[in-house]
N, C-alpha and C positions, 0 to 999 in steps of 0.2 A: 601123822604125816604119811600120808603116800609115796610109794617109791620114788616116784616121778618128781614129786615136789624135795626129795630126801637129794637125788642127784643132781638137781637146781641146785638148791642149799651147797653142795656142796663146790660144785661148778666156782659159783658167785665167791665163796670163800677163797678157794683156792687162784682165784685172780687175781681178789683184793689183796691177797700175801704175797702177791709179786709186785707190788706197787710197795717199797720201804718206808718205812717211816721214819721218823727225824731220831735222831742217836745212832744210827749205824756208820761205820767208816767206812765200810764196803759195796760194790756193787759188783753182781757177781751174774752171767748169761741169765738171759731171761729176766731179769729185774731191773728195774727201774726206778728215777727219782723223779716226781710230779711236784710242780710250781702247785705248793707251798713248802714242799717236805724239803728239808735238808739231810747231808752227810753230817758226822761230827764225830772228830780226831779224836781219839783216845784220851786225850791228855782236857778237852773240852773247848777247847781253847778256840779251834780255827771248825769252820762249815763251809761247806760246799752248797750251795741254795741259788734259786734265783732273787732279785732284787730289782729292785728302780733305784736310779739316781736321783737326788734330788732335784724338784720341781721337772720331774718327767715319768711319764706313765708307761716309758718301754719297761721291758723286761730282759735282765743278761742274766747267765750264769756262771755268776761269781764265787771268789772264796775270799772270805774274811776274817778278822783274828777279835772277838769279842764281839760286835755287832756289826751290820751291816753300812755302817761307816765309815770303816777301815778295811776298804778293800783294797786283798790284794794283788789280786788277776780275775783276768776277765776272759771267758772263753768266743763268744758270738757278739764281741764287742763291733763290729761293722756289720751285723745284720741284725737288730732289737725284735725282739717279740711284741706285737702289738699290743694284745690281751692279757689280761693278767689268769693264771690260775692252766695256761695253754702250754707252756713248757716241760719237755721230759729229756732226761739225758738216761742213756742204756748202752748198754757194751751190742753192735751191731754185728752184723749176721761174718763179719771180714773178721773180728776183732776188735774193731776201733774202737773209743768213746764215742759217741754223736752226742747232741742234740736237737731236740726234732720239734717241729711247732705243733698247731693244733691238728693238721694235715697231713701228718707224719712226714713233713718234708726234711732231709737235714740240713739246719743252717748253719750247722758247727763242727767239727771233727776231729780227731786227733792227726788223722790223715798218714799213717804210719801204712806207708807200702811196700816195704821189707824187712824181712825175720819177724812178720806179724801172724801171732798164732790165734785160730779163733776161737780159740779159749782162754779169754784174758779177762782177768779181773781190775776193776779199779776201785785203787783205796788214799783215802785224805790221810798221810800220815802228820804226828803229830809237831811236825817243820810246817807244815802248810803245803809242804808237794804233793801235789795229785800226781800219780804215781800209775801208769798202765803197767801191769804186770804178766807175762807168758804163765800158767797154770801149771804147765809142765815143767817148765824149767826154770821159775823163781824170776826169772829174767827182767828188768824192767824194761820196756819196749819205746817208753813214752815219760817224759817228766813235765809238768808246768815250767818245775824252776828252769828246765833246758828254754820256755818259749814263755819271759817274762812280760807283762804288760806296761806298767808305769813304775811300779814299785821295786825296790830290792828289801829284802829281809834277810833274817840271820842265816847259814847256811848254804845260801842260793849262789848258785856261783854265776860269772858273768866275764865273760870274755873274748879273745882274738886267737884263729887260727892262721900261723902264719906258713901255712902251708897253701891248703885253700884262700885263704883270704875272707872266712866267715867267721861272722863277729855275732855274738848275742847282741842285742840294740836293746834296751828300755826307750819306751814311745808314751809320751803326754796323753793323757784323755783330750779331747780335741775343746772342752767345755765341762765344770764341774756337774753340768746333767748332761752329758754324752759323752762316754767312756769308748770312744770310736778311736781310731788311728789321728794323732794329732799334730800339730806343726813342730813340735821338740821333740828331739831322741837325745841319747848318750853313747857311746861307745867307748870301750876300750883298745886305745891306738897304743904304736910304737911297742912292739911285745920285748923289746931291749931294753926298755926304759920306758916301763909302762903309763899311761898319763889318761887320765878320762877326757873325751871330746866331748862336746855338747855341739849340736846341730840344729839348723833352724831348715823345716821342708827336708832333711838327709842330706843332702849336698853341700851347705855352706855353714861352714864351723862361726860360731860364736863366744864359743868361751873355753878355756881345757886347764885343768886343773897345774900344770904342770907336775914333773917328771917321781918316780916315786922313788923315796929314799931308804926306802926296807924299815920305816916305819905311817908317814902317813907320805901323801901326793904334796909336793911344796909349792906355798904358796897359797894352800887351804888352810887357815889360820884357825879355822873352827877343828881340824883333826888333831887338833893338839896330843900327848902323848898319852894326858891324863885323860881326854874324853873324843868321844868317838873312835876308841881305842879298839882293837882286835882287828882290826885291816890285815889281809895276807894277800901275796901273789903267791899262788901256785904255777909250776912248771910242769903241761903231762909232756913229758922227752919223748912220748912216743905217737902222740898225732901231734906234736908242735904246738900245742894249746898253749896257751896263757892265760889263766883264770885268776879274777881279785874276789873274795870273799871275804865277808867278817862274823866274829861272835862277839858273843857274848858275856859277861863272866861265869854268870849259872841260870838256870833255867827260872829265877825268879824277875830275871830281866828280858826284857823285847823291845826291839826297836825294826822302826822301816822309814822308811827312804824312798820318798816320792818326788816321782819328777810332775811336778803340777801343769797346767794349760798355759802358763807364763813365763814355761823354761825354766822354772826354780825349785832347785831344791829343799825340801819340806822334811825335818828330822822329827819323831814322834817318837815317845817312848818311856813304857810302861815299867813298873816295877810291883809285882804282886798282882797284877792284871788292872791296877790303876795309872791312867796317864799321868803323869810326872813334869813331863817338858812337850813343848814341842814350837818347831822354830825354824825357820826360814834361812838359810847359808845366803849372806848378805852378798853381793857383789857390788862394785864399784865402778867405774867407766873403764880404769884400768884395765879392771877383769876382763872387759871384752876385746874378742879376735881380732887383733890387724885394729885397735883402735888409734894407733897411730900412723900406725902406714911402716912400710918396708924403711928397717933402718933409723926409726924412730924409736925415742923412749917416754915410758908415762910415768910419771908420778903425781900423786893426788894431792902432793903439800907443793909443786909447783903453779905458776898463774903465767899462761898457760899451763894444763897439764901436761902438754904436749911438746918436746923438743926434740930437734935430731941430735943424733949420733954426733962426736967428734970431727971434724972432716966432714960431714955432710951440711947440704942445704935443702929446704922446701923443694920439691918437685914442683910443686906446683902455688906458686907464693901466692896469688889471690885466694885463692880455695884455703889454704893455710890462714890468711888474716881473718876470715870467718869461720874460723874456728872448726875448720873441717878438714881431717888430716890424714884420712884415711889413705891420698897419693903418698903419702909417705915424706921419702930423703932421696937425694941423691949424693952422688961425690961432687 
């Protein structure tokens, strides 16, 4: 081999080693993951990779916990990659995560525009957080779990700032093959007495768990004491947060917690990296917002389900005798 063909040779090598291959948990300047390759946690558990949804030929880059049917965020879930095999995600010239299509355009970002160093590394830790990290100073700059998609899993926290008024939201895939921005969120209201909202479009409540009792949210009859066990509110005293998270007993169990394209909650979960259960949190007419109307009460072993209060009447008595009660009671 000739010089010339020797510094080719080695050119060509040393490019290919900047493109990773699947089993790293890191990505570190100057390297990159290309659709096919994935990230993969220490623990083996959870990848970073791109994927399609079912009966659909885009491409996200997702992270999942055992296969790519249990995803659990989505980064470029409202811009899809047309082509398969076109996607790369790299730590950019700022700092950020991106990812970029086949035109190195970016359709994704972490989008961190202060205390962002641009020497930052990202790594899949073995929670499933993607994790942007400062080089120098250990710092994490950037978390998934801080910008959930549909899902909650163990560890991830979720909450309400009652100072600002920002709240982490979990948001519905919009369609079981489009993992886009979808007509159901969740939130964590009232940080005094904390309660899960559920919303239909963000603006008009449809169901809330009611109020938490410092063991599960009452009136969820599936948190019972013995299962779906490990709920906490945390207090941060000093930005005014309110965070609910839960575990687990030991790392031989995993559970997550998806809010599906029908507004319901979906519980899945694993023991020894085998699914086990997984089950739908039922609701009732009851369960829905204002399903009686102001000053009304429901009960499901009533016929109607729907009566007022003591002291009150129909608001509205035709609407009432069709069984539509939403105006509620008056005095």
């Amino acid at each position: 081999m000739d010089f010339t063909s020797l510094i080719l040779a080695l050119v060509i090598v040393c490019c290919f080693c900047q493109c990773l291959s699947s089993g790293n948990d890191t990505i570190t300047p100057g390297q990159f993951i290309r659709d096919p390759h994935t990230l993969t946690s220490a623990n083996s558990a959870f990848k970073l990779g791109f994927f399609s949804p079912q009966n659909s030929s885009n491409r996200y880059l997702g992270i999942w916990y055992l296969s790519d049917s249990n995803v659990i965020w989505v980064a470029n879930r409202n811009q899809p990659l047309k082509t398969s095999s076109s996607g790369t995600v790299q730590i950019s010239e700022d700092g950020n995560l991106v990812v970029l299509d086949s035109n190195k355009r970016v359709v994704w970002s972490s989008n961190v525009t202060h205390n962002i160093a641009t020497n930052s590394t990202a790594k899949l830790l073995e929670t499933g957080n993607l994790v942007l990290l400062d080089d120098a100073s250990g710092q994490t700059t950037w978390e998934s779990f801080r910008h959930p998609c549909h899902a909650l899993v163990p560890k991830m926290t979720f909450g309400s700032n009652q100072k600002t008024g920002e709240k982490i939201r979990i948001t519905s895939w919009r369609s079981a093959s489009d993992p886009s921005v979808g007509y159901y969120s969740t939130t964590l209201e009232h940080p005094n007495t904390p309660e899960m909202f559920f919303w239909l479009n963000e603006t008009r409540p449809y169901h809330r768990s009611g109020p938490w009792n410092s063991q599960i949210f009452i009136g969820s009859t599936e948190m019972s004491p013995g299962y779906l066990s490990g709920w906490n509110i945390m207090n941060d005293v000093d930005d005014e947060t309110v965070y609910l998270s839960y575990t687990l007993p030991n790392q031989s169990y995993f559970g997550i917690m998806t809010l599906n394209p029908h507004g319901q909650i979906v519980c899945s979960w694993w023991f020894n990296e085998k699914l086990v259960k997984r089950m739908v949190m039922q609701r009732t007419s009851c369960d829905l917002y204002g399903y009686c109307g102001a000053f009304g009460s429901c009960s499901m072993q009533d016929s109607p389900i729907c009566s007022c209060l003591n002291g009150y009447k129909p608001k509205n008595v035709e609407e009432w005798n069709r069984k539509n009660w939403t105006s509620g009671c008056v005095r």
